[in-house]
C-alpha positions as CSV (number, residue, x, y, z in Angstrom):
1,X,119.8,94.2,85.9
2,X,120.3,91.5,88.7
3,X,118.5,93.7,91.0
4,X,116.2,94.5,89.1
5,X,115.5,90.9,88.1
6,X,115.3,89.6,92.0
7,X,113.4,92.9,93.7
8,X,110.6,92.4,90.7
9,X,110.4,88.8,91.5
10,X,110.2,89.4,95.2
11,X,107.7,92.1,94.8
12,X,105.6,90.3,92.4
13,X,105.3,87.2,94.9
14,X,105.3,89.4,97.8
15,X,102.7,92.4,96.8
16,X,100.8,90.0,94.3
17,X,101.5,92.1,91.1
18,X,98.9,89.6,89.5
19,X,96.3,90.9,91.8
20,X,97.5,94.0,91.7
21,X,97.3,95.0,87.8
22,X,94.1,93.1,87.6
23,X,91.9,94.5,89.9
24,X,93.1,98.2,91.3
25,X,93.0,101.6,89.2
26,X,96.8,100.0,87.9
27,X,94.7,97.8,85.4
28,X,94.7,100.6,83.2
29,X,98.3,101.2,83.1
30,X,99.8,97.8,83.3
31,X,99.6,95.2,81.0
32,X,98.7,92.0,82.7
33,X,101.9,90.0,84.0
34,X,100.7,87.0,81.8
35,X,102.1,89.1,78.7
36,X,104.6,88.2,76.7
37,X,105.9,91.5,77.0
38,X,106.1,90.9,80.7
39,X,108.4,87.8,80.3
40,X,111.0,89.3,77.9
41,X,111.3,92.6,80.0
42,X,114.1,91.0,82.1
43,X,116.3,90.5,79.3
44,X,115.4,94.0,77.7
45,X,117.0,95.5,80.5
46,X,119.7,94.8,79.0
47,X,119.2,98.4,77.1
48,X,118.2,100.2,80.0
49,X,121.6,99.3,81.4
50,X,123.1,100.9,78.6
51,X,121.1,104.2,79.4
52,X,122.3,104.1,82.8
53,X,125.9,103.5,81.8
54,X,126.0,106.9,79.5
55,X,123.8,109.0,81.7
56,X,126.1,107.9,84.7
57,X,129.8,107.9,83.3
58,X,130.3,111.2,83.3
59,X,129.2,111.1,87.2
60,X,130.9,108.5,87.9
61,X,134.3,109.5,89.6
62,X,131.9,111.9,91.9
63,X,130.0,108.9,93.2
64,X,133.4,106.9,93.3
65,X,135.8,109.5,95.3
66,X,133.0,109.8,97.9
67,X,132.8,108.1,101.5
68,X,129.5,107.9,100.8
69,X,129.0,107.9,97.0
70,X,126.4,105.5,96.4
71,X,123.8,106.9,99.2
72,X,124.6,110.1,96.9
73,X,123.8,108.2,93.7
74,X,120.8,106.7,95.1
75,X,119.3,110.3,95.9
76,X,119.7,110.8,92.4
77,X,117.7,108.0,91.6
78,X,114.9,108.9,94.3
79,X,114.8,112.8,93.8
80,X,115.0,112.0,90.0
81,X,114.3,108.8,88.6
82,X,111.2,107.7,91.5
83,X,110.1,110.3,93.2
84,X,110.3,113.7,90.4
85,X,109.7,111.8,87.4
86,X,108.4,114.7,84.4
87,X,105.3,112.8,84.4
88,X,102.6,111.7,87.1
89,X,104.0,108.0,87.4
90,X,102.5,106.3,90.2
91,X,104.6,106.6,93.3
92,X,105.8,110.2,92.0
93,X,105.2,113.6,93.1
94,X,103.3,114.3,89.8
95,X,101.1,110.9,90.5
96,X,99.9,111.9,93.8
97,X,99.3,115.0,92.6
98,X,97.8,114.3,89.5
99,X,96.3,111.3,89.1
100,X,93.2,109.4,90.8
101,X,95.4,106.2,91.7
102,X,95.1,105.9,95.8
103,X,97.5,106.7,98.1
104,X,97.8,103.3,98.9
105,X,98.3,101.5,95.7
106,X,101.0,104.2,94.4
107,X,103.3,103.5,97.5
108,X,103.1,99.8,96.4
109,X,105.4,100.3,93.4
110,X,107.7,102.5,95.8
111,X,107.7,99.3,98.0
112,X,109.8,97.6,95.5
113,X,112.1,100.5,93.5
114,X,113.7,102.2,96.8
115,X,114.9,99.2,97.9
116,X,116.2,98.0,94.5
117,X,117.7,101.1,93.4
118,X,119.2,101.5,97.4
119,X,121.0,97.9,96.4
120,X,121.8,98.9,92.9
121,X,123.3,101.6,93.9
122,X,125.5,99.8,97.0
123,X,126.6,97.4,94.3
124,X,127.2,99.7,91.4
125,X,129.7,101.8,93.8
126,X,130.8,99.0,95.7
127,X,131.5,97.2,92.5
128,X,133.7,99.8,90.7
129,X,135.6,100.9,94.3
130,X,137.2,97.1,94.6
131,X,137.2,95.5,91.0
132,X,137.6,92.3,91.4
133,X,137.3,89.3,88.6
134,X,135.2,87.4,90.2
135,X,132.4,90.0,90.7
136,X,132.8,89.9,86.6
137,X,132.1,86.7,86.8
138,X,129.6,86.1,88.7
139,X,127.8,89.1,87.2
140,X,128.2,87.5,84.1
141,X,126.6,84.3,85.1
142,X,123.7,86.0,86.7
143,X,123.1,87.9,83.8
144,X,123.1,85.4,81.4
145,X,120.7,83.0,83.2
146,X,118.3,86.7,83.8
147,X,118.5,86.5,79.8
148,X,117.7,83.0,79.1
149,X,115.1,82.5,81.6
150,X,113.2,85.6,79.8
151,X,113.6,84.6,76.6
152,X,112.8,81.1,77.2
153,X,109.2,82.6,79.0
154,X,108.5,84.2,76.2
155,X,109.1,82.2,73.4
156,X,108.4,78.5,75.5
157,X,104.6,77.7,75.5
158,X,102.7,78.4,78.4
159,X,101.0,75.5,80.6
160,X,98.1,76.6,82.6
């Protein structure tokens, strides 16, 4: 979730997601980053950790016995999760492929989930190799303020 949280920030300020969603072939996929639905999806994640957390656990002493478990975990994500996704997401091998989204506008999205999933995936391994109650901790405290500052962008009124 905290990486999530800080590459979607970066790449939203950095690629211009605004700009982005409103005026490429995306437009018709994403909803504009001025929804509601936008601002809560931080604290949402919430539920995809979950997902990860079963799907993983059974994995999980592979990617931890390992020299080099996390690189292995994050070819998981890329072979599976990014880049051989079941259907023609953009940035996939199904999107290029299949859909009429331009080269150039699918690797944007790849721009910003290799990187993230390369850190989650450092941190995930990194974490559970030397626990430590402080990582808990700060973890915590990260994802708290990831939750509040959603829910208070959704539900606080907007000044334009």
């Amino acid at each position: 979730m905290i990486t999530y949280f800080v590459f979607g920030v970066l790449a939203y300020l950095i690629l211009d997601y605004r700009e982005v969603f409103e005026t490429t072939e995306l437009r018709y996929l994403m909803i504009p980053t001025d929804s509601p639905w936008v601002a809560v999806g931080p604290a949402l994640q919430v539920f995809r950790g979950l997902l990860f957390a079963v799907v993983l656990y059974p994995l999980a002493a592979e990617f931890l016995r390992r020299k080099n478990g996390s690189l292995i975990l994050w070819g998981l994500f890329l072979g599976l999760a990014i880049l051989g996704t079941a259907g023609p997401s953009p940035g996939s091998f199904e999107g290029f492929l299949y859909t009429k989204i331009p080269l150039g506008t699918q690797l944007l999205g790849l721009l910003e989930v290799v990187p993230q999933t390369l850190f989650f995936s450092l941190g995930l391994v990194w974490w559970c190799q030397k626990p430590a109650r402080w990582k808990n901790v700060v973890s915590g405290v990260f994802v708290g303020f990831i939750v509040l500052m959603s829910v208070a962008g959704t539900l606080l009124p907007r000044q334009i």
